[in-house]
C-alpha positions as CSV (number, residue, x, y, z in Angstrom):
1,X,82.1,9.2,10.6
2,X,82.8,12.7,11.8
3,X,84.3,14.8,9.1
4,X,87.3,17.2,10.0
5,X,87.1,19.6,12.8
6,X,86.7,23.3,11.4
7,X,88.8,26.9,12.0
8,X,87.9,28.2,15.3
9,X,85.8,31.5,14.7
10,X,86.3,34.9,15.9
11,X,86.0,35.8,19.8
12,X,83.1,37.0,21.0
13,X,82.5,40.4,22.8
14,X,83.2,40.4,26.3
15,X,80.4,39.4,28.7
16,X,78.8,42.1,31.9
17,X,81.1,42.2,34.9
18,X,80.0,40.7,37.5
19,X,78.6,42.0,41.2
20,X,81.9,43.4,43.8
21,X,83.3,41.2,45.7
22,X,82.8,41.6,49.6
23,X,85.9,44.2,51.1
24,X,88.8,42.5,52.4
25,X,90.3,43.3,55.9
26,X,92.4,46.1,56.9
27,X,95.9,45.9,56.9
28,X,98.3,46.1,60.4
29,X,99.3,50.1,60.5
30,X,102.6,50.6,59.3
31,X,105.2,51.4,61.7
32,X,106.1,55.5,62.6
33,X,107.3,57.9,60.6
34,X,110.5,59.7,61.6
35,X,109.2,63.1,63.1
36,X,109.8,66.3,60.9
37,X,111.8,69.4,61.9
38,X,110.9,71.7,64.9
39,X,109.2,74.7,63.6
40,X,109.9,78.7,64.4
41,X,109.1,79.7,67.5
42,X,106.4,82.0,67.8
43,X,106.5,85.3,69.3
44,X,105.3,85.9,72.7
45,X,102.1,88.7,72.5
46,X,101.6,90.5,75.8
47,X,98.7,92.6,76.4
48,X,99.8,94.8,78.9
49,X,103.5,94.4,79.1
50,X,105.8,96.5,76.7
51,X,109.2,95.7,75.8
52,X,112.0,98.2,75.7
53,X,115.0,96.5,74.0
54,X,118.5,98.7,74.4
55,X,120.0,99.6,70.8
56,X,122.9,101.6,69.3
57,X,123.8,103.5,72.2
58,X,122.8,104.4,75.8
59,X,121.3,107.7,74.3
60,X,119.3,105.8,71.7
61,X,117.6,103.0,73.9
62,X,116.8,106.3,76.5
63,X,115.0,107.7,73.6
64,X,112.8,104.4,73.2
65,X,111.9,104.7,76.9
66,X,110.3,108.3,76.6
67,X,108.6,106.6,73.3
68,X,106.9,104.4,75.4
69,X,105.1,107.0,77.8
70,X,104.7,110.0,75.4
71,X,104.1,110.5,71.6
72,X,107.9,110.5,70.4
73,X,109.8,108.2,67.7
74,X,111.6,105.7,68.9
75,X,114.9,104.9,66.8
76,X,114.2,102.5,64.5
77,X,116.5,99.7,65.5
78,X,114.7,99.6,69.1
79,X,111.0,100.1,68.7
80,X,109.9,99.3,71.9
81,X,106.0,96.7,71.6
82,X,103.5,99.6,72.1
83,X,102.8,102.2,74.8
84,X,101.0,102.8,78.1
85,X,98.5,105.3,77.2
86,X,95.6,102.8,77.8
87,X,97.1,102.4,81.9
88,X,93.9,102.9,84.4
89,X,93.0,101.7,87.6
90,X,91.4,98.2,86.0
91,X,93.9,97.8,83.6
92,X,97.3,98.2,84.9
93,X,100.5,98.1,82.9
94,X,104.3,96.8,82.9
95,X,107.2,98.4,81.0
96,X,109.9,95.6,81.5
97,X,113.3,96.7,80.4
98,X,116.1,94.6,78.8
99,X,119.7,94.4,80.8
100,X,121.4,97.8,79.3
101,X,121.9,101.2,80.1
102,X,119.4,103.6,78.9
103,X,120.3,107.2,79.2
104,X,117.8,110.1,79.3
105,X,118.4,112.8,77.0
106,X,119.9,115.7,78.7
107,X,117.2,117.9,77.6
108,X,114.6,115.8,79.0
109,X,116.4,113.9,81.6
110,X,113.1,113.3,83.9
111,X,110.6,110.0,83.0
112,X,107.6,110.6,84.9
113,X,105.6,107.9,85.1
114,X,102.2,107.3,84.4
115,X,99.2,106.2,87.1
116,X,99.2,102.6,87.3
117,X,102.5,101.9,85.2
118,X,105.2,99.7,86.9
119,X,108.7,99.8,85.7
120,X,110.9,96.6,85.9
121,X,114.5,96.3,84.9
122,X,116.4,92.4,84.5
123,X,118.3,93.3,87.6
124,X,119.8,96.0,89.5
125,X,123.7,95.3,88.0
126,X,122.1,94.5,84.7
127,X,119.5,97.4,84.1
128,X,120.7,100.8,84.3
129,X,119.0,104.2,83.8
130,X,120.8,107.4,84.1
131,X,118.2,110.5,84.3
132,X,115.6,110.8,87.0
133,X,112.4,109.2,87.7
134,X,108.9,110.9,89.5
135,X,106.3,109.1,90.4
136,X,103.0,110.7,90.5
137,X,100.7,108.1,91.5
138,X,100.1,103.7,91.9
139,X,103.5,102.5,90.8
140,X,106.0,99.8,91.4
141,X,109.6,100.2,90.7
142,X,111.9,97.0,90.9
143,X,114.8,95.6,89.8
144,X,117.7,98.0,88.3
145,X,119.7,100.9,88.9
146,X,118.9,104.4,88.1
147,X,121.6,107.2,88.9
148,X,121.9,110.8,88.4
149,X,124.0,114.0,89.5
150,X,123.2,118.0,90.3
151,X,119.4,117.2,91.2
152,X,118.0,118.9,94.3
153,X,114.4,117.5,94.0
154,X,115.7,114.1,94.2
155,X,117.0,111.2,91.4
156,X,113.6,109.3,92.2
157,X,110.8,110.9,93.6
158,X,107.6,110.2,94.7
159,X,105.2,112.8,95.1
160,X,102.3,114.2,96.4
161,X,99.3,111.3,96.7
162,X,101.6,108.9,95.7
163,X,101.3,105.2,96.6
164,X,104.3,103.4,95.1
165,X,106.7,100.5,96.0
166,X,110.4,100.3,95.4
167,X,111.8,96.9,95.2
168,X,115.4,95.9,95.0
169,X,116.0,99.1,93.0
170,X,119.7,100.9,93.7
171,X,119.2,104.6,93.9
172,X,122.3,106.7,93.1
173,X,122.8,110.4,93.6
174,X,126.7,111.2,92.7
175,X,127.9,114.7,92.3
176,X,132.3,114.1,91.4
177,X,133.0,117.7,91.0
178,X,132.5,120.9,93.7
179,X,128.6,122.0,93.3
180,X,126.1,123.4,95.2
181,X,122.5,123.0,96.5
182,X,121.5,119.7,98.1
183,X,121.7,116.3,96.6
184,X,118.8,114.0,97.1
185,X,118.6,110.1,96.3
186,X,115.1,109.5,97.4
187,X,112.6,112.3,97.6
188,X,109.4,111.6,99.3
189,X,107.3,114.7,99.2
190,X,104.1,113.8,101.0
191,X,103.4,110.6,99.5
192,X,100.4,108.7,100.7
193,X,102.4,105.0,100.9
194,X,105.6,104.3,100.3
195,X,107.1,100.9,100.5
196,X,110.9,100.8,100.0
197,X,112.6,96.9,100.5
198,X,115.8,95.1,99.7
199,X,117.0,98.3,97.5
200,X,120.2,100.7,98.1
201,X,119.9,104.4,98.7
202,X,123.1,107.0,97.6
203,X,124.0,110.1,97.8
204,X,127.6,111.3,97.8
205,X,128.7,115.0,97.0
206,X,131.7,117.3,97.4
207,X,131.3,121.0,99.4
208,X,127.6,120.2,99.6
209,X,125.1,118.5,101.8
210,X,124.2,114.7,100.6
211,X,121.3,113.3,101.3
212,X,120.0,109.7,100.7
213,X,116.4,110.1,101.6
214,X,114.1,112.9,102.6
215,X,110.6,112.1,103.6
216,X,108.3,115.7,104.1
217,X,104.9,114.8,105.2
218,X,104.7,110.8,104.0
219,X,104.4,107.7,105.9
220,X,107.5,105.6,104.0
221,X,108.1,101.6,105.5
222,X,111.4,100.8,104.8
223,X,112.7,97.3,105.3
224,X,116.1,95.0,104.3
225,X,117.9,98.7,102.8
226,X,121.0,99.9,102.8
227,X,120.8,103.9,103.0
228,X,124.2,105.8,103.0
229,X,125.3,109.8,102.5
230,X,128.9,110.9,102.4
231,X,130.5,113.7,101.4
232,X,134.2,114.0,100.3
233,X,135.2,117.5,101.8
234,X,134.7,118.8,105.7
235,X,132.3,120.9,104.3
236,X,128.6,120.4,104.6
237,X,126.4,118.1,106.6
238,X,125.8,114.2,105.0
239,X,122.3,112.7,106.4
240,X,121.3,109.0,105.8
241,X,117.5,109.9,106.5
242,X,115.6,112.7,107.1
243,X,112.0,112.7,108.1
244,X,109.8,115.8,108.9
245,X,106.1,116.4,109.8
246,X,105.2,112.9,109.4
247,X,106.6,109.2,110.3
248,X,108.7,106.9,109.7
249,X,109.2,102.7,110.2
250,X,112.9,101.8,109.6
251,X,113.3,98.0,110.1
252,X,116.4,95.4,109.4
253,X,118.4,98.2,107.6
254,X,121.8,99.6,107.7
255,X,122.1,103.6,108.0
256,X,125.9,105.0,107.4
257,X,127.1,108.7,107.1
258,X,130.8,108.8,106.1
259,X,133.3,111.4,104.6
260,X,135.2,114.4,105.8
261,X,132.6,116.4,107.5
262,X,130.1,115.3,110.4
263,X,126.8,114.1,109.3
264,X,123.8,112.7,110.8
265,X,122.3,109.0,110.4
266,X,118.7,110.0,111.7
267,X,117.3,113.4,111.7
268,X,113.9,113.8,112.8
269,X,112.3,116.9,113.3
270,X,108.8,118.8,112.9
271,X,108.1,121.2,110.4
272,X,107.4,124.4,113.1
273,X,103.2,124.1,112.2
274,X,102.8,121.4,114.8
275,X,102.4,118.3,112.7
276,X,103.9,115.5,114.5
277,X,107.2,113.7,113.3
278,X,107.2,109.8,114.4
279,X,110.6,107.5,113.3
280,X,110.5,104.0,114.6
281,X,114.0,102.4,114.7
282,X,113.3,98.6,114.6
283,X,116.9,96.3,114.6
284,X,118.4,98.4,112.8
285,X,121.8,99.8,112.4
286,X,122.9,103.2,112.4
287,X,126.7,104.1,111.8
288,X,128.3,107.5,111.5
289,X,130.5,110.1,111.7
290,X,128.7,112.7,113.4
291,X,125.0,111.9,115.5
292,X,123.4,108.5,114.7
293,X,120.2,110.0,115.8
294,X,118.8,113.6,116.0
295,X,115.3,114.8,117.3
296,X,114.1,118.4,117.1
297,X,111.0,119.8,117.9
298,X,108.1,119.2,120.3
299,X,106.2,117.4,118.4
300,X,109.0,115.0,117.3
301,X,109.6,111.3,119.1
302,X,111.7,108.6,118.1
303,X,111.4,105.3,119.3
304,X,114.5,102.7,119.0
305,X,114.1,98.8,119.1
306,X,116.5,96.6,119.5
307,X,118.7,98.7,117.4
308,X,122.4,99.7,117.3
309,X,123.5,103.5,117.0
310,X,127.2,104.4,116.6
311,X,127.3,107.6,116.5
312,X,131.4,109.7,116.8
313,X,130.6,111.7,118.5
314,X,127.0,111.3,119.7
315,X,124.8,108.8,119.5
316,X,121.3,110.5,120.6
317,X,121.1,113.9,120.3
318,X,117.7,115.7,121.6
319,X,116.3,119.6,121.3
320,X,112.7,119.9,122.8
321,X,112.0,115.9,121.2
322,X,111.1,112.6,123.1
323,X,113.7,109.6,122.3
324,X,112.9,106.3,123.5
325,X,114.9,103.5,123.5
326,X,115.0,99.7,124.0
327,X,117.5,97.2,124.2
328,X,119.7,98.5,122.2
329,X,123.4,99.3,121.5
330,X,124.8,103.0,122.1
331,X,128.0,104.8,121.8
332,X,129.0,106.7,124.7
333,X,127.7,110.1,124.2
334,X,124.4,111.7,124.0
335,X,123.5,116.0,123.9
336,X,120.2,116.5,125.6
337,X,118.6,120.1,125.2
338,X,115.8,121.4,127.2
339,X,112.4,120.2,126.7
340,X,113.4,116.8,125.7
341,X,113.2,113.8,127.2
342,X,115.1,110.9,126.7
343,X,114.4,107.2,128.2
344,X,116.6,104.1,128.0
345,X,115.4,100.4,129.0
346,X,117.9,97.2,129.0
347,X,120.2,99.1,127.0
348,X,123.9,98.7,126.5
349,X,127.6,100.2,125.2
350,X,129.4,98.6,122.3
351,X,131.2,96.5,124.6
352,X,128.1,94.9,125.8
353,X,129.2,94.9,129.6
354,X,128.7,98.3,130.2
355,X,125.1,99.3,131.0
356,X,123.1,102.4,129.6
357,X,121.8,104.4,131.8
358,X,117.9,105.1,132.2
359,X,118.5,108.7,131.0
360,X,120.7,107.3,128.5
């Protein structure tokens, strides 16, 4: 017989562990997490494109302008995003201005603008600058308002070898009180190109002659503009345009003179050397108190195009010039002086029954 079975006896230590097991599956993917918040926007980095920002006050943001084309401190609250001292032929720049009105010191009321620098406001009610503007050399203006008072040389001017556009810019030359000397909106004083489209040209004045744009010796193209000179006294002449010893193309615009004192819409006259003056008319209207259109000078011709000119109380007036004109609209009268000749072609009066004659 067995005997009894005995106390177990102590555990023994534990054995190797075995070889891994083969990997299991992959799980299904769990279902998408809710997306996290939208982070800060960056800030846009232009190369060639500074920013002026208007601050504090009119006089402050003008400041930051200058800043931008010459070594002066900007006010600290509007620092404008760099300068335009690198601007060349291959490397163009853009000052873009914020909707505000930037006023120009009145010790240095005059931003010239560099070669190969364009100037763009945020629109011509929303951009404002109040000082004057030259333009030296390869520039495009657009898009605000710049106005100024007392300036003979002109509130924008572009000079000598100058090839610049001006695009739906308002031009304002405004004189409230009695002065003297000539106000000038647009000065173009013998300007290689000038290209001025969809923009508004000013000049008003009291006991002084207003004019909206003089063009000595350049070749300006002016389309889809509104050009108008008054002045608020009878004295003093008003003139919407005046070209001299060069040409002129004046197309789907609208030239007034009004105020007190006769004006002119058109003069066009040679500068006594011999250069030729050329203004093309081209369905375009011309309305004023005074003569719509004025030629002086031998070597001064105007040619009309399907044009309207409204002039109380002349409507073509002539001294030693050629006037040509086709199918057009005159008023009644005309002053012919000798040495000038002056043609009409399927022409008519305001009340489009009566026919102009071929000498006008």
């Amino acid at each position: 017989d067995l005997g009894a079975t005995g106390p177990a006896g102590a555990t023994g230590a534990p054995g190797a562990a075995g070889a891994a097991g083969v990997s299991g599956a992959d799980g299904a993917p769990g279902a998408t997490g809710l997306a996290g918040p939208k982070g800060e926007k960056g800030d846009v980095v232009y190369k060639r494109t500074v920013i002026v920002s208007p601050c504090g006050s009119p006089e402050d943001s003008g400041k930051a302008l200058l800043s931008v084309l010459r070594a002066a401190t900007a006010p600290a609250a509007c620092v404008p995003t760099g300068t335009v001292a690198a601007a060349a032929i291959d490397s163009p720049y853009l000052i873009k201005l914020e909707p505000g009105v930037y006023r120009l010191p009145a010790d240095d009321a005059k931003l010239v603008l560099p070669d190969y620098v364009d100037l763009e406001g945020s629109g011509v009610g929303a951009t404002r600058i109040l000082g004057s503007i030259d333009v030296p050399g390869h520039s495009e203006l657009r898009d605000f308002t710049v106005s100024a008072s007392g300036l003979s040389g002109g509130v924008v001017s572009l000079l000598s070898g100058s090839e610049s556009v001006l695009d739906t810019v308002a031009i304002e030359a405004k004189v409230t009180e009695a002065a003297a000397g000539l106000q000038v909106a647009l000065n173009l004083d013998r300007a290689a190109r000038a290209v001025v489209r969809d923009s508004r040209v000013t000049a008003s004045s009291q006991n002084t002659a207003s004019m909206a744009i003089q063009s000595v010796g350049s070749s300006p193209v002016i389309t889809g503009t509104d050009v108008s000179a008054v002045i608020t006294t009878d004295s003093g002449q008003p003139r919407a345009l005046r070209v001299a010893a060069g040409s002129a193309l004046v197309q789907d615009s609208r030239l007034t003179v009004g105020g007190l004192a006769n004006g002119i819409g058109v003069l066009a006259n040679d500068s006594g050397d011999g250069s030729p003056t050329e203004v093309v008319l081209r369905d375009t209207t011309v309305d004023v108190r005074g003569a719509a259109l004025s030629a002086t000078g031998g070597a001064t011709t105007a040619n009309v195009y399907s044009s309207t000119l409204i002039g109380t109380p002349v409507s073509l007036s002539a001294t030693a010039a050629t006037i040509n004109v086709l199918a057009s609209v005159l008023s009644n009268h005309k002053v012919i002086g000798a040495g000038s000749v002056m043609r009409c072609v399927a022409s008519v009066r305001p009340d489009f029954t009566t026919a102009v004659s071929a000498s006008c």
